[in-house]
C-alpha positions as CSV (number, residue, x, y, z in Angstrom):
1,X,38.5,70.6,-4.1
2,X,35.9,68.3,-5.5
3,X,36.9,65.6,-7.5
4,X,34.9,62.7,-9.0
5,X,36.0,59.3,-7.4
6,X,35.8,55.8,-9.4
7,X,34.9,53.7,-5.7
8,X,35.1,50.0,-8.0
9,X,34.8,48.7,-11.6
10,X,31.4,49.2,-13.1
11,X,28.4,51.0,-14.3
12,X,28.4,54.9,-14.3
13,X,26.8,54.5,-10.3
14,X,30.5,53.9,-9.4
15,X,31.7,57.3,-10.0
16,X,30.9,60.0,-6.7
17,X,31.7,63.3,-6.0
18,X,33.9,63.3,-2.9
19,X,36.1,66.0,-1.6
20,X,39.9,66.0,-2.0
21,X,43.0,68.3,-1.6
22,X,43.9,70.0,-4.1
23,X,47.5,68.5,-5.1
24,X,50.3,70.2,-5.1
25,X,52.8,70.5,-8.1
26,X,56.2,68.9,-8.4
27,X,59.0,70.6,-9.4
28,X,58.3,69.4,-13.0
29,X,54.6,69.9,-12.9
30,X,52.0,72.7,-13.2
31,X,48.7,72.9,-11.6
32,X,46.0,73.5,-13.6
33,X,42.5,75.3,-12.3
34,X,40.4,73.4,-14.6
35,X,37.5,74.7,-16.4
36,X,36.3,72.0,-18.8
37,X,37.3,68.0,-18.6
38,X,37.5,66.1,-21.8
39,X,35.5,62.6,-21.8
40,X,36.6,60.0,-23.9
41,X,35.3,56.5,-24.0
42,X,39.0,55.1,-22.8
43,X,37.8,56.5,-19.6
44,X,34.6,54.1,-19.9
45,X,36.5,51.8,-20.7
46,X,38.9,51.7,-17.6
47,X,35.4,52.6,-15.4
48,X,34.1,49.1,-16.4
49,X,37.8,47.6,-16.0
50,X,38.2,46.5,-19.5
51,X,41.1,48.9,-20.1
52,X,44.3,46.9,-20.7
53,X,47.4,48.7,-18.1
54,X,44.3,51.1,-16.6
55,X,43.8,52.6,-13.2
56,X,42.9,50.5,-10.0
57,X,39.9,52.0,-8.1
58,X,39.9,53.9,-6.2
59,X,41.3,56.9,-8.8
60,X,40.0,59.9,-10.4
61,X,39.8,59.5,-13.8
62,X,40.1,62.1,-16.7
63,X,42.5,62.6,-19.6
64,X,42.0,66.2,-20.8
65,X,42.0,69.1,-18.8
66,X,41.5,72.6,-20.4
67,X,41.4,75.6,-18.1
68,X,44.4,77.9,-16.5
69,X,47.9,77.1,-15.0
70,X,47.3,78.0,-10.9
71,X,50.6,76.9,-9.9
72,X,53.9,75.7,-11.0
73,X,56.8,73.8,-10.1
74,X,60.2,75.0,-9.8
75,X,61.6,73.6,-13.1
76,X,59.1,75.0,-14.5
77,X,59.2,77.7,-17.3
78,X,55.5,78.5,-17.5
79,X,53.1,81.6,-16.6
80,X,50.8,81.0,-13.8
81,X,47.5,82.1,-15.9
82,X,47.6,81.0,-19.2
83,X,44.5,79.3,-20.4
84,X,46.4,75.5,-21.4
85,X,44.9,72.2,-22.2
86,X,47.0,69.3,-20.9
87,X,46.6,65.4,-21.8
88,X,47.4,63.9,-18.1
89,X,47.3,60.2,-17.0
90,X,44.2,61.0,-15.0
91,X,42.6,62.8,-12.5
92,X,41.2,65.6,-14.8
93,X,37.7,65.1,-13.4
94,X,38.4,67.8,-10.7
95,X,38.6,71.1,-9.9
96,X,42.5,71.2,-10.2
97,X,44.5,68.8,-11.7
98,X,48.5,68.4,-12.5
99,X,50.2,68.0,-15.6
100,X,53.6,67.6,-17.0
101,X,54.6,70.2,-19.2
102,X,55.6,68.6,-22.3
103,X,51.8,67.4,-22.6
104,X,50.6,71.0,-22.2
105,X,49.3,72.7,-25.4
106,X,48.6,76.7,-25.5
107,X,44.3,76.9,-25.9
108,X,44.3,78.8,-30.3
109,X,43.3,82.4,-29.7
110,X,39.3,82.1,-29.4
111,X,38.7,79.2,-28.8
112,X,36.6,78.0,-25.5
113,X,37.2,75.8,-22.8
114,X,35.1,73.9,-23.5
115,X,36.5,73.2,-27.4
116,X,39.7,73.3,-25.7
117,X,39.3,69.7,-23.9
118,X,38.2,68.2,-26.9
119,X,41.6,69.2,-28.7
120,X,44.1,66.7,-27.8
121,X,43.4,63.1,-27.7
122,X,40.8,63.8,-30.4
123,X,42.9,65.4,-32.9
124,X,45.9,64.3,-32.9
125,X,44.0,60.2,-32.9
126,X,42.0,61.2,-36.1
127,X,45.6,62.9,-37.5
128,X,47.5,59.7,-36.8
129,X,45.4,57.4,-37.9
130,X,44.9,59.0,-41.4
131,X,48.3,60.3,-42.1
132,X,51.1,59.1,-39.5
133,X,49.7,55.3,-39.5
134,X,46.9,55.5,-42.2
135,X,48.8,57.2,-44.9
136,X,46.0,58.5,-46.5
137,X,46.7,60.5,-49.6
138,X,44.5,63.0,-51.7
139,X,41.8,61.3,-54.2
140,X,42.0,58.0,-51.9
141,X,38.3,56.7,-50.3
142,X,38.3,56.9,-46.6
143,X,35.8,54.8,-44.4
144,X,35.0,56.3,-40.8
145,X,33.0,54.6,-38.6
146,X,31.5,56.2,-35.9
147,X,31.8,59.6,-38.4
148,X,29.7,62.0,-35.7
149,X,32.2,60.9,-32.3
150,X,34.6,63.0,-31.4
151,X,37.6,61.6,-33.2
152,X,34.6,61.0,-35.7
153,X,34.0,64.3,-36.1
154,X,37.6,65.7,-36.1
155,X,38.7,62.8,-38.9
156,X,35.7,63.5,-41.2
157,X,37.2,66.8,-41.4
158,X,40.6,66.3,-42.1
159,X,40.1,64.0,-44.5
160,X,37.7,65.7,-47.0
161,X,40.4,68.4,-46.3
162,X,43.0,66.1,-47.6
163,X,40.9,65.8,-50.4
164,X,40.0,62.2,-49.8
165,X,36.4,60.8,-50.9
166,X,35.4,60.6,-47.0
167,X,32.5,57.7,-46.0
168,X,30.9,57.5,-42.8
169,X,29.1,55.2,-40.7
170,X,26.3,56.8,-37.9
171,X,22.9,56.0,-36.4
172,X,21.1,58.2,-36.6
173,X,19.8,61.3,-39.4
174,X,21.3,64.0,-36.9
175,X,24.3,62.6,-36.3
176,X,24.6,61.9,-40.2
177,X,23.8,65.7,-41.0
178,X,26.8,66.8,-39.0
179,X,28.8,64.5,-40.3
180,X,27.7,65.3,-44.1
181,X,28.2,69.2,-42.7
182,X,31.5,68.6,-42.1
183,X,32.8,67.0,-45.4
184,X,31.5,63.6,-45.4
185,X,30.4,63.0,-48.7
186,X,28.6,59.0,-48.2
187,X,26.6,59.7,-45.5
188,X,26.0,55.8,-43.7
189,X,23.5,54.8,-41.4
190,X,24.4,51.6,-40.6
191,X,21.4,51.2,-38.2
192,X,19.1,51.2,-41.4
193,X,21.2,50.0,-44.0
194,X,24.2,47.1,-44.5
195,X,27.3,49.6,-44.7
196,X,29.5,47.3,-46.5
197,X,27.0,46.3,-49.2
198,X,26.3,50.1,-49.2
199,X,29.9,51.2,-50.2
200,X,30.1,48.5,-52.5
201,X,27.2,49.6,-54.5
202,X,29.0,53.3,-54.3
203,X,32.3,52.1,-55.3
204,X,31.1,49.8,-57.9
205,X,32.6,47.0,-56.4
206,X,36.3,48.3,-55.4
207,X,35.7,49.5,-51.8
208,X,37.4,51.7,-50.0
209,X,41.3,52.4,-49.0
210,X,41.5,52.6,-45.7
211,X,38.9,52.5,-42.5
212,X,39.4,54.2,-39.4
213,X,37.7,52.1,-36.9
214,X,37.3,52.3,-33.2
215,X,34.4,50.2,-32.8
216,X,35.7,46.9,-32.8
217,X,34.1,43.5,-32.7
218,X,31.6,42.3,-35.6
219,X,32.7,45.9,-37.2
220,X,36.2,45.2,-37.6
221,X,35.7,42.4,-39.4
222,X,32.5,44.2,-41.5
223,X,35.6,46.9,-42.1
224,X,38.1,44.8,-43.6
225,X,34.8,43.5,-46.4
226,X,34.8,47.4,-47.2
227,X,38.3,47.3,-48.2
228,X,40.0,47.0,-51.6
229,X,42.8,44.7,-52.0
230,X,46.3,46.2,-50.5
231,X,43.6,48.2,-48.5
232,X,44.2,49.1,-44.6
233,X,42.1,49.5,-41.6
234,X,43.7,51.7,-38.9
235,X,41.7,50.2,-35.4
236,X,42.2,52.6,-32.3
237,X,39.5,51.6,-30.0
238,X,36.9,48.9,-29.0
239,X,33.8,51.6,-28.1
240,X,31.6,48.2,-29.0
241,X,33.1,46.6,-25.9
242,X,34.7,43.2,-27.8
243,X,38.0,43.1,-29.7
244,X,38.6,41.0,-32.8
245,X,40.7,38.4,-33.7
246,X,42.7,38.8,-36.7
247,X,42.5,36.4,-39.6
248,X,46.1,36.4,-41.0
249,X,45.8,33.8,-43.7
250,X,43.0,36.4,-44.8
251,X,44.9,39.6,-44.8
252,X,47.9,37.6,-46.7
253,X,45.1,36.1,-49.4
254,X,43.9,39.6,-50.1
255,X,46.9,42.0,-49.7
256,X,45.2,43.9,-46.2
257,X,46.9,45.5,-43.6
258,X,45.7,46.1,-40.0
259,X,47.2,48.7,-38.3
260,X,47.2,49.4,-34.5
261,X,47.1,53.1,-33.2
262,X,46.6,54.1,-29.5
263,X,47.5,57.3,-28.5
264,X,49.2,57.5,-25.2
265,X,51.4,54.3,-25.9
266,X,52.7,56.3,-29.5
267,X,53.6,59.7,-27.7
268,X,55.1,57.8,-25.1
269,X,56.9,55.8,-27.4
270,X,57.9,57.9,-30.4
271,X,56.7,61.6,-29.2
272,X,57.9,63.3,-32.4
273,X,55.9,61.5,-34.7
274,X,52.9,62.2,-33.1
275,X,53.2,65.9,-31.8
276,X,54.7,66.9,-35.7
277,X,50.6,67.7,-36.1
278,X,50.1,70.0,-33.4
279,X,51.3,73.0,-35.7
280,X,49.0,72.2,-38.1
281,X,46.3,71.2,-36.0
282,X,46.4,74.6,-34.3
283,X,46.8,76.4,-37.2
284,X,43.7,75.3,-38.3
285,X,41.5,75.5,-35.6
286,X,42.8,78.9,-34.9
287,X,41.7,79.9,-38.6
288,X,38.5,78.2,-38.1
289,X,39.4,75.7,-41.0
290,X,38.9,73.5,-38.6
291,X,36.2,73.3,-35.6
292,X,36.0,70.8,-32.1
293,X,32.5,69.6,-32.2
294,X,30.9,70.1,-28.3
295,X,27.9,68.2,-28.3
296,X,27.1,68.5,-24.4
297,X,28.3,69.4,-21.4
298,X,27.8,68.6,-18.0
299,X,28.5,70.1,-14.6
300,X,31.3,67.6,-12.6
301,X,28.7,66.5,-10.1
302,X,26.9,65.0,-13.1
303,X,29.5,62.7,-14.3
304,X,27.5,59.2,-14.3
305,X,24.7,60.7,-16.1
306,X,27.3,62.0,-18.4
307,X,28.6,58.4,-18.8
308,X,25.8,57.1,-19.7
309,X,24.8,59.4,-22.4
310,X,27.3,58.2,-24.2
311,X,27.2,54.7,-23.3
312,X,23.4,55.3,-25.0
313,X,24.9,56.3,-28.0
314,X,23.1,59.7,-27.5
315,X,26.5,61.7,-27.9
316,X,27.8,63.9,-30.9
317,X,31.2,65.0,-30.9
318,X,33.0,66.2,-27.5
319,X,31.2,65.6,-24.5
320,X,32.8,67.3,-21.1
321,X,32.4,67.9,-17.8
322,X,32.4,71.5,-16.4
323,X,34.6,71.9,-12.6
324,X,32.8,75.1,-11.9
């Protein structure tokens, strides 16, 4: 099978096509033939070796995997077949990759493979930042930076579903146009304009009650000046490269909270509390309430270039690689 190979920490030029075999289940694993492979910036993140507990090269990398169970293990109660997205510890940018079946999720009737692999880590990260960890409630103000991503795009909406006055930050008039299309209702571009003075003019002075913020860096800190006392910022990422230092003496002065969320380390941890919103999640996507924002695709042996388009900052939503 053909797989895409991380030879060394990096830029995008360290990831190659190479030819593998195709890996053969466990007893307590499927294999999955994989159609569509979710990218999400953790995986730039381990590429350039700034991923705390990531992979050593060499390793394939990859998270999501959307396409259909090809084999399965003995232990295993599942039908070779079924069109599944999996969240796997890697190794999802190839043409068959294995999963354990406890992080396999039925694709909703109608949806594509494509939408599929931006499902999991996107989803359920918006939903448990806003509600698990965030506690957002209806009629509270909402900041999301990075609002046209793809946990961007999933939190704007959920939260102007929640009935929450949603802000978010984006730099450019596209990306702000999807992201007013999908509920946000203060539209930011922070390129243009100072975000924090902007939502303090639109809050007359009170600012917002929470921030989602994967950015990091100079943002954080920007994010904690858009928050009203006994306010909380829920940070899930560094996409800007640098983590912040926390001022506690400043959170204690004016009644803050900082809340870490990552993903993997919560399911692993305390899987009940964050699978509770796959129900929900699919419920909604399979009505169409809901909608996974593709903004590009690319075919596996184009995994750099795919990289780097959002390392550029020229993404919207999902971006995934296609196996076949």
């Amino acid at each position: 099978m053909q797989t895409v190979l991380v030879d060394s920490f990096g830029g995008a030029e360290t990831m190659t096509v190479t030819e593998q075999d195709r890996p053969e289940p466990g007893p307590e694993q499927v294999r999955i033939e994989v159609e569509a492979a979710g990218i999400n910036f953790a995986d730039i993140m381990q590429r350039r070796g700034k991923y705390p507990g990531g992979p050593e090269p060499p390793y394939v990398p990859g998270m999501e995997a959307a396409g259909r169970i090809d084999a399965t293990g003995e232990r295993v109660n599942l039908d070779e077949g079924d069109r599944v997205v999996a969240t796997v510890p890697g190794g999802a940018y190839a043409e068959y990759a294995l999963a354990d079946p406890q992080a396999i999720f039925p694709i909703p009737g109608g949806m594509s493979f494509d939408e599929a692999a931006g499902f999991p880590v996107q989803f359920l990260t918006a939903h448990g930042c806003l509600f698990g960890w965030g506690g957002l409630e209806a009629g509270e103000r909402v900041l999301i930076q990075a609002a046209a991503g793809g946990v961007g795009t999933a939190a704007v909406q959920l939260a102007s579903q929640a009935g929450a006055e949603v802000f978010g930050t984006a730099s450019t008039a596209e990306k702000l146009d999807l992201a007013s299309e999908l509920g946000c209702d203060h539209p930011i571009n922070y390129t243009e304009t100072d975000f924090v003075e902007e939502i303090d003019s639109l809050t007359d002075g009170e600012g917002v009650d929470l921030v989602l913020d994967g950015v990091g860096g100079e943002t954080f800190h920007e994010s904690l000046d858009a928050l009203t006392p006994f306010g909380r910022v829920v940070t899930y990422g560094a996409a800007s490269g640098d983590t912040a230092t926390v001022d506690t003496g400043r959170l204690l002065f004016e009644n803050k909270t900082v809340i870490g969320y990552h993903l993997g380390r919560a399911r692993s941890t305390d899987p009940g509390r964050v699978l509770e919103a796959v129900p929900e999640l699919t419920e909604g996507l399979t009505s169409g309430d809901l909608e996974v924002i593709v903004g590009e695709s690319f075919p596996l042996d184009e995994a750099a270039a795919a990289h780097e388009y959002i390392e550029n900052r020229q993404s919207s939503g999902k971006v995934v690689l296609n196996p076949r």
